[in-house]
C-alpha positions as CSV (number, residue, x, y, z in Angstrom):
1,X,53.2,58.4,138.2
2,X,50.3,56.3,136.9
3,X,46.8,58.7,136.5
4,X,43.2,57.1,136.3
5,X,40.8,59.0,133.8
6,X,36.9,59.1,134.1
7,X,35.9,60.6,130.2
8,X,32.5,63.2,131.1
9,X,29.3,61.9,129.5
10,X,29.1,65.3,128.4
11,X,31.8,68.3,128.0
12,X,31.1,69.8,131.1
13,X,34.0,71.9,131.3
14,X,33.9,72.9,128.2
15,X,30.7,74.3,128.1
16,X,32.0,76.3,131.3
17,X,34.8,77.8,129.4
18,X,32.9,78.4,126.1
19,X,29.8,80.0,127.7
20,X,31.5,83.1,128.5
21,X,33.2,83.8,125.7
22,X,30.0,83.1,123.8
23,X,28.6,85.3,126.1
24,X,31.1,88.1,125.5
25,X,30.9,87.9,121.6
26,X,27.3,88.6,121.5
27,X,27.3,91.3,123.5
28,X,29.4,93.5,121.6
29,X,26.7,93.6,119.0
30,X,23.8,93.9,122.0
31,X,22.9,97.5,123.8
32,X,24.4,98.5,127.0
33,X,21.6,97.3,128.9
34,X,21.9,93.6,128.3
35,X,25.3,93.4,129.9
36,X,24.6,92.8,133.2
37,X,21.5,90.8,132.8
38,X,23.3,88.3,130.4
39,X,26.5,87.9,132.0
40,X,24.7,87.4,135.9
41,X,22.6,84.7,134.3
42,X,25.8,83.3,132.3
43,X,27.8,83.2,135.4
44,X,25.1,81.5,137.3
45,X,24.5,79.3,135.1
46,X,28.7,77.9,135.0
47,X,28.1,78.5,138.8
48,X,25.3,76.2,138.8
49,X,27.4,73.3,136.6
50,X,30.8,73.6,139.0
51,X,28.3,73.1,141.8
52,X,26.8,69.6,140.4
53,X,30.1,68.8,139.7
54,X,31.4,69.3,142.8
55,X,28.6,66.8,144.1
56,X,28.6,64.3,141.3
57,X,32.6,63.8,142.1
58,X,33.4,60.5,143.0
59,X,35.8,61.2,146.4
60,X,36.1,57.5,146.7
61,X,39.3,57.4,144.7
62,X,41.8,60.0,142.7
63,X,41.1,60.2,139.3
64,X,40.8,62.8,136.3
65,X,36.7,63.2,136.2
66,X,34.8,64.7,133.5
67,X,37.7,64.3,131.2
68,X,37.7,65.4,127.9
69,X,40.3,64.9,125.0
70,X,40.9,66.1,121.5
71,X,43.4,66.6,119.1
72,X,44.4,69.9,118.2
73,X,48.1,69.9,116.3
74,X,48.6,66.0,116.7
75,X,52.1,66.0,114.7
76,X,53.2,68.2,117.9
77,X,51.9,65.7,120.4
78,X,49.0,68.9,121.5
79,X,45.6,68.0,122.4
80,X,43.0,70.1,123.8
81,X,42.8,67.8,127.6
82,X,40.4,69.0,130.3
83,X,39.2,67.5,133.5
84,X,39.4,67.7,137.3
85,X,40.6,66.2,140.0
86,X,39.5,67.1,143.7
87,X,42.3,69.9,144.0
88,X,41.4,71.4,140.6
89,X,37.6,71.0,141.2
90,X,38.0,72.8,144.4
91,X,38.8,75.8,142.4
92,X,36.8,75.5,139.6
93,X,33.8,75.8,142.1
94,X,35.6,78.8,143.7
95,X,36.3,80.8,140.6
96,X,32.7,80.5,139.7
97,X,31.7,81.5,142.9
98,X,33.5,84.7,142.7
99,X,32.6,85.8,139.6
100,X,29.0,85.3,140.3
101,X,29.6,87.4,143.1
102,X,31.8,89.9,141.5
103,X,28.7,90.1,138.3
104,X,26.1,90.6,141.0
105,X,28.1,93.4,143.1
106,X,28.8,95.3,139.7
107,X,25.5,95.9,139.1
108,X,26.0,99.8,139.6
109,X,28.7,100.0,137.6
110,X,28.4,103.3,135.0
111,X,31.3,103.4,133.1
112,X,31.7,101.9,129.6
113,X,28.6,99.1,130.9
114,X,29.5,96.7,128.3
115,X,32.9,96.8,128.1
116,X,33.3,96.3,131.8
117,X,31.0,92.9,131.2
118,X,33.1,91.4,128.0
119,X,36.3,91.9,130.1
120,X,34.9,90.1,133.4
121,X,33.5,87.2,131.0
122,X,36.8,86.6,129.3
123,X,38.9,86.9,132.6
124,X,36.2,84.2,134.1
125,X,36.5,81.7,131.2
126,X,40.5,82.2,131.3
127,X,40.6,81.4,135.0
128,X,38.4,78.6,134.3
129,X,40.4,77.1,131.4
130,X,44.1,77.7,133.7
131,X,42.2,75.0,136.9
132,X,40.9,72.5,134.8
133,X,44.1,72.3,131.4
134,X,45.8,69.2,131.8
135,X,47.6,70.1,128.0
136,X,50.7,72.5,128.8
137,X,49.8,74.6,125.9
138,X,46.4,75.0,126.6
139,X,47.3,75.9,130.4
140,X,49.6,78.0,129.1
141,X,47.2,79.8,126.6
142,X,44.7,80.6,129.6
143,X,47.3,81.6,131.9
144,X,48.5,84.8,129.5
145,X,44.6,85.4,128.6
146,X,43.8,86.3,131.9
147,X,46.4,89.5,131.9
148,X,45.1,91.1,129.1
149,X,41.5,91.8,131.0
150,X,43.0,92.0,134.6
151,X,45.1,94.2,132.8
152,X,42.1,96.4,131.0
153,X,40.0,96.1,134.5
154,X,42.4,97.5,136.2
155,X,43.6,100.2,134.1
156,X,40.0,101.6,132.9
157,X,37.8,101.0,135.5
158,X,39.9,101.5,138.7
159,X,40.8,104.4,141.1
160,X,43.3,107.6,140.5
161,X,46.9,105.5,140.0
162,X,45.3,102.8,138.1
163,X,47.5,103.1,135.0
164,X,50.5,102.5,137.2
165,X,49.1,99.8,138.9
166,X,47.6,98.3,135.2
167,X,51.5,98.8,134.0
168,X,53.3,97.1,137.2
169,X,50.7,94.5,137.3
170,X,51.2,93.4,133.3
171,X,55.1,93.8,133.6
172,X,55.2,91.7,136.7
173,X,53.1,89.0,135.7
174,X,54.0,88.8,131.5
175,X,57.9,88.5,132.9
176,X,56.4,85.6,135.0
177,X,55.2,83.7,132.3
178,X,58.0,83.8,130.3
179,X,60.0,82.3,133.0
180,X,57.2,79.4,133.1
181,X,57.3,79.4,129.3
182,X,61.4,78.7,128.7
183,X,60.4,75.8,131.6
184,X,57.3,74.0,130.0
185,X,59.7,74.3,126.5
186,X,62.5,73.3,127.8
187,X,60.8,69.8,129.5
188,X,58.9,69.2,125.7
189,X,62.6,69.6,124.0
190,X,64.2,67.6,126.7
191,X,61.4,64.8,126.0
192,X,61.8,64.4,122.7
193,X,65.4,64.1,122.8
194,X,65.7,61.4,125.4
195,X,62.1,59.7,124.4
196,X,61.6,60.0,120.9
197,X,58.2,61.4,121.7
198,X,56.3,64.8,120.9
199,X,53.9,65.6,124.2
200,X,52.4,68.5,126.1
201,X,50.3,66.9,128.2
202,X,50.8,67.1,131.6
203,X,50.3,63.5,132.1
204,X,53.6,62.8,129.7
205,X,55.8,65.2,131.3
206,X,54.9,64.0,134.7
207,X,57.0,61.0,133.9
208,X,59.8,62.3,132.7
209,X,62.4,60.9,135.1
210,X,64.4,64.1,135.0
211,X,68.2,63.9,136.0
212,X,68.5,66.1,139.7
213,X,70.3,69.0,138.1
214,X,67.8,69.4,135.2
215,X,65.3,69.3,137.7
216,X,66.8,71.8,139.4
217,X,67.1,74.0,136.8
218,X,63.5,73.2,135.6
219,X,62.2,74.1,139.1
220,X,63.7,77.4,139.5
221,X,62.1,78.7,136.3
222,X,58.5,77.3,137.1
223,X,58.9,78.4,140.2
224,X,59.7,82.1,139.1
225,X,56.3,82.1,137.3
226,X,54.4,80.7,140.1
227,X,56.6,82.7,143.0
228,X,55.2,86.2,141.0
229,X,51.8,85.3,140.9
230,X,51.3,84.3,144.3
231,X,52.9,86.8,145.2
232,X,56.0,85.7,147.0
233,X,58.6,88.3,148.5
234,X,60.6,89.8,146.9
235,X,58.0,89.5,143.5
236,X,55.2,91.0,146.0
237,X,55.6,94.5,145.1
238,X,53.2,94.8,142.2
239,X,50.3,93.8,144.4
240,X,49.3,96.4,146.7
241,X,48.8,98.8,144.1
242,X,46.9,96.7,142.0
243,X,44.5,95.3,145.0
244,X,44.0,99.2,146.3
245,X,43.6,100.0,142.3
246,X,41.3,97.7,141.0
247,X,37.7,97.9,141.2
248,X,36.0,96.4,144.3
249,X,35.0,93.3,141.7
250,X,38.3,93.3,140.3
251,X,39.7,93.1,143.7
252,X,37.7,90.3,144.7
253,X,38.7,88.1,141.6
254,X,42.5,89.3,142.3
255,X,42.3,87.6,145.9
256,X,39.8,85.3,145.7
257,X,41.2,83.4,142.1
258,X,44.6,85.0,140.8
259,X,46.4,84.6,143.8
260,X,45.2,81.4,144.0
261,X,46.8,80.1,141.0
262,X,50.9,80.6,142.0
263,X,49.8,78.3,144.6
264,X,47.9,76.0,142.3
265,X,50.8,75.9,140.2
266,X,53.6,75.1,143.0
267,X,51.1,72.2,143.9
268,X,50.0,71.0,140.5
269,X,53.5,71.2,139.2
270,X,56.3,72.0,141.2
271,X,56.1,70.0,143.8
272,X,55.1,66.3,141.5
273,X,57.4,66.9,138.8
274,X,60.4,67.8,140.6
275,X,60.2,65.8,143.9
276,X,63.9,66.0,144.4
277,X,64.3,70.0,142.9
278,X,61.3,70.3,146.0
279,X,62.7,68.6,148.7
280,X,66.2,70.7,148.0
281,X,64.5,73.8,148.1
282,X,62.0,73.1,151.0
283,X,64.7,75.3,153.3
284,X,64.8,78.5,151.0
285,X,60.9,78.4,150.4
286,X,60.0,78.5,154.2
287,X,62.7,81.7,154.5
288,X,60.9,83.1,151.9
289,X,57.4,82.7,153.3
């Protein structure tokens, strides 16, 4: 697969994933009362970015927009590689829709103010970071950050089985990303071995050329990940109680961006990196759906 890039006159993205955690630093040292206040205006404000994106997005042809690039651990071949393509835009703008919604609905929140705020703020910039990574580690990085919050958002702020729902939530999803993790590891020790080349980018493993059985193999585990987060039967099991659990904000962000991603993830990986692994499946996938 050959992949155009667009580098952003400014780090964008960047700014969208660091303004919340910025955000969420400084108001551990603030009073209760600037919680809600700060992160409404911080949410609109990355709202207000993913919207001039999604109108300064040339549609005219596929490329990698606002990209951005940096080493990180160069003798490892890991770089810190954001950007956006329509798909991955798409959701960017959608994610910062909902949490601008979910701020601005949990205004009446009483319980534990701030705390509720940092949480929200870290699970935004997390969902951010998991649409827009194009390095593997970094995708991967967001990807567990967003279950510690979910995690605490359900667990402290929702209704009378919340703990249960917190617990089966984490265990479902942590089990999922291990799955996803042995995959990504398993592609970056097959790569070096047959290339000579140390890479987690997603651009690099794209074009791989994998032999049908390791595809295979490589499939099933990404798709385990994926299959839990969406959720897909029989990994579904987990989500009632956490959608009837979690607070009304917490439910919106559940539906409106979590669920989202096992999705995201069959289409941004599954199905381009293992064509052949895809087409074999295509039979058990619509039983399962």
């Amino acid at each position: 697969m050959e992949f155009q890039f667009e580098p952003a006159s400014f780090p964008w993205l960047t700014v969208s994933i660091v303004l919340p955690l910025i955000a969420a630093g400084i108001l551990f040292f603030l009073s209760e009362r600037f919680a809600k206040p700060i992160s409404i205006v911080i949410s609109a404000v990355v709202f207000a970015i993913s919207t001039w994106m999604l109108f300064a997005y040339d549609y005219s042809h596929y490329a990698i927009q606002f990209y951005e690039k940096y080493n990180w651990i160069p003798q490892f071949g890991v770089s810190y590689e954001v950007g956006v393509d329509a798909l991955s835009l798409t959701m960017y703008w959608l994610t910062a829709l909902s949490f601008l919604i979910s701020f601005i609905w949990s205004v009446n929140i009483k319980k534990r103010v701030k705390e509720y705020f940092i949480a929200f703020l870290v699970l935004e910039a997390a969902c951010i970071g998991v649409f827009v990574a194009w390095d593997m580690v970094w995708f991967y990085i967001f990807w567990e950050a967003m279950l510690i919050p979910m995690f605490l958002i359900i667990g402290v702020w929702g209704y009378a089985e919340r703990i249960y729902a917190a617990t089966k939530f984490f265990i479902y999803t942590f089990f999922g990303s291990l799955f996803l993790l042995i995959g990504v590891v398993g592609m970056y020790v097959y790569q070096y071995f047959h290339t000579g080349k140390l890479s987690t980018s997603y651009f690099d493993l794209a074009n791989l050329g994998l032999p049908f059985n390791l595809e295979i193999i490589f499939f099933l585990l990404l798709a385990l990940g994926f299959a839990i987060k969406v959720p897909m039967w029989p990994f579904h099991t987990w989500l009632p109680a956490a959608h009837v659990q979690a607070p009304t904000a917490g439910s919106v962000i559940l539906a409106a961006v979590l669920l989202k991603m096992g999705t995201y993830g069959f289409v941004r990986f599954s199905l381009p990196w293992f064509p052949e692994a895809s087409k074999y499946f295509i039979p058990v996938c619509l039983h399962l759906v």
